[in-house]
C-alpha positions as CSV (number, residue, x, y, z in Angstrom):
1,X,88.0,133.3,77.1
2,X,90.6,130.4,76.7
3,X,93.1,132.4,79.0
4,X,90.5,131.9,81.6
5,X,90.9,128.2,81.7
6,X,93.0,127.0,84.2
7,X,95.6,123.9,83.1
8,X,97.2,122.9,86.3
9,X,99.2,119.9,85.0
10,X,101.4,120.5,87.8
11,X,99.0,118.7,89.7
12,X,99.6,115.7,87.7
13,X,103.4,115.6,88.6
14,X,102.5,116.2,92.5
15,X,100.4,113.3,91.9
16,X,102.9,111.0,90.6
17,X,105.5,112.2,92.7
18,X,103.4,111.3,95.8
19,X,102.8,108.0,94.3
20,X,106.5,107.4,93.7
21,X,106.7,108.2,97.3
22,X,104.1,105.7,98.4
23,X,106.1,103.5,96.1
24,X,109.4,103.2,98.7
25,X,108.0,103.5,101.9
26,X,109.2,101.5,104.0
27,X,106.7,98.1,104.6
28,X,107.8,95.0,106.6
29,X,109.0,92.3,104.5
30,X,106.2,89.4,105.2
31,X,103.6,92.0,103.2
32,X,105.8,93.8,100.7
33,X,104.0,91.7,97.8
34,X,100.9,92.9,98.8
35,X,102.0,96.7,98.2
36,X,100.0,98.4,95.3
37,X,101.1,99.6,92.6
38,X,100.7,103.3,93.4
39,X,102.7,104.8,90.4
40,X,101.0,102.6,88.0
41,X,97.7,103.3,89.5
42,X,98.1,107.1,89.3
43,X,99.3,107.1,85.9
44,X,96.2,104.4,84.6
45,X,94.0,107.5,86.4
46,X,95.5,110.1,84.1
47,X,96.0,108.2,81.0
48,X,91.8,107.4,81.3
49,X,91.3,111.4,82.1
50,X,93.3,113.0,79.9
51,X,94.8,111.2,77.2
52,X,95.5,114.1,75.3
53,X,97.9,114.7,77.7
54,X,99.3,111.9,78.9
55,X,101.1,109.5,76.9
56,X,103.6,107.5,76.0
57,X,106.6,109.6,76.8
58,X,105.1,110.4,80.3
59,X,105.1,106.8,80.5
60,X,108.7,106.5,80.0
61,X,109.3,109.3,82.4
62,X,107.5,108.2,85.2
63,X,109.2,104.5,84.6
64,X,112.9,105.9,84.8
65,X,111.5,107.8,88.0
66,X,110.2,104.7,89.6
67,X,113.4,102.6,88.7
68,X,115.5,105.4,89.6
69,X,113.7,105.7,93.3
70,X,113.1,101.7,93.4
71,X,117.1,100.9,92.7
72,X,115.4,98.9,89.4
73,X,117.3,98.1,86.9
74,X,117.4,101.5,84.7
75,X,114.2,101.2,82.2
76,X,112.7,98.1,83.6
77,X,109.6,99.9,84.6
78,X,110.0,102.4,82.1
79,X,109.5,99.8,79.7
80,X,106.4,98.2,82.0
81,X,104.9,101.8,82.0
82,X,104.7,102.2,78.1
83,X,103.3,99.0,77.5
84,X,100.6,99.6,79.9
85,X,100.4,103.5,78.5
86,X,100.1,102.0,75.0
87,X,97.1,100.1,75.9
88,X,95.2,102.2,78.0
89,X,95.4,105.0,75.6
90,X,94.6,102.3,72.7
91,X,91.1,101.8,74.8
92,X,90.5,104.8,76.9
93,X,87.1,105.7,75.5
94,X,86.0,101.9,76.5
95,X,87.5,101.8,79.9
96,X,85.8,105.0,80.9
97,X,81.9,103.5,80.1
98,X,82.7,100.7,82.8
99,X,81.1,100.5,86.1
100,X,84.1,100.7,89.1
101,X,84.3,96.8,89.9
102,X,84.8,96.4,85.8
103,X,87.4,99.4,86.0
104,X,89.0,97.1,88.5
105,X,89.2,93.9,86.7
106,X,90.7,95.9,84.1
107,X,93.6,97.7,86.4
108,X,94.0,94.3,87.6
109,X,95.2,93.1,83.9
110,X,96.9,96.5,83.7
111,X,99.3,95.8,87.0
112,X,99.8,92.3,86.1
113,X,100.9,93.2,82.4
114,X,103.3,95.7,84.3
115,X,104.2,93.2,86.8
116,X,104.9,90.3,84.3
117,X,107.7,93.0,82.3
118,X,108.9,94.2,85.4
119,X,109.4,90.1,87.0
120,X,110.7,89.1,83.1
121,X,113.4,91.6,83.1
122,X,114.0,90.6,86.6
123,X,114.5,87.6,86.1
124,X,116.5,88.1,83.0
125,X,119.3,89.1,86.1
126,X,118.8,85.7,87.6
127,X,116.4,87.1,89.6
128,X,112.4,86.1,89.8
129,X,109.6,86.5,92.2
130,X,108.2,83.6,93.6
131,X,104.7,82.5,91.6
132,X,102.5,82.9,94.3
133,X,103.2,86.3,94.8
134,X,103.4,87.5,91.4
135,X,100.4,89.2,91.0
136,X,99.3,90.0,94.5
137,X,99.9,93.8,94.1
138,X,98.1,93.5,91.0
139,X,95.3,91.9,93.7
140,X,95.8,95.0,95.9
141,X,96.1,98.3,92.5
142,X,92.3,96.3,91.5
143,X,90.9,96.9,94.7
144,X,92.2,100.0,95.9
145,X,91.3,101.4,92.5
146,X,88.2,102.9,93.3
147,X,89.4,104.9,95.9
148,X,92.1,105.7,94.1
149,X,89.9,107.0,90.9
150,X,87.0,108.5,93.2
151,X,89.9,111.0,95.2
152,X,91.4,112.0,91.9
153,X,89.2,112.9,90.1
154,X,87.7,115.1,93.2
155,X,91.1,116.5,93.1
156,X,91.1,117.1,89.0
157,X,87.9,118.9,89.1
158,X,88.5,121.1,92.0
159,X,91.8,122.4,90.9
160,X,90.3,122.3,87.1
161,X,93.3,119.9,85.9
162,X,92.5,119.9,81.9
């Protein structure tokens, strides 16, 4: 009966893999800022689904992805990313009783935590983004987040991700 049961995690690595794409397309530079956060998005979808699967060291991964295909400095994201794996898997069974505009506030403090790490080591380089864009992608992750969370989970049930 349990061979039945169809795993598909591979879906979960096309997922993150198009989000990683997303991530370095090509935007002009006037609304760069206001570019989600489509890896961090993705991964804050699969850490609330599955968080028997997902964790920590997925986190890392997907973080030395994203600074690999970002030219980041190696592990600044990867560092972001377990920070903000370590907290949604802390309060997983929480997050998923909220209503969508609550989900949202909530993957708005989720981006900006990844966005403060990612701007501190930044500007640990010399480097810093400009206050008043410092958390507009966090702006844009909250409010494409229902969209985001409504098309995969259509996805997760329909190619029985578990």
């Amino acid at each position: 009966m349990q061979a039945s049961r169809a795993h598909n995690r591979w879906f979960i690595l096309v997922t993150l893999i198009i989000g990683l794409t997303l991530s370095v397309m090509p935007v002009p530079d006037k609304i760069s800022w206001l570019r989600p956060q489509f890896v961090v998005l993705i991964f804050i979808y699969w850490s609330l689904a599955l968080p028997q699967t997902i964790g920590i060291l997925s986190a890392w991964f997907a973080g030395i992805c994203l600074d690999v295909v970002s030219y980041a400095i190696i592990g600044q994201h990867a560092l972001a990313m377990v920070v903000v794996a370590y907290i949604c898997l802390l309060s997983y069974q929480r997050i998923r009783t909220y209503m969508y505009w609550q989900q949202s506030v909530w993957v708005f403090v989720m981006v900006g935590i990844h966005q403060l790490f990612v701007n501190w080591v930044h500007s640990l380089t010399g480097h810093s983004a400009h206050p008043s864009q410092f958390l507009l992608p966090a702006f844009a992750s909250a409010l494409l987040w229902p969209l985001v969370h409504t098309v995969l989970e259509r996805f997760r049930i329909r190619y029985r991700v578990a």
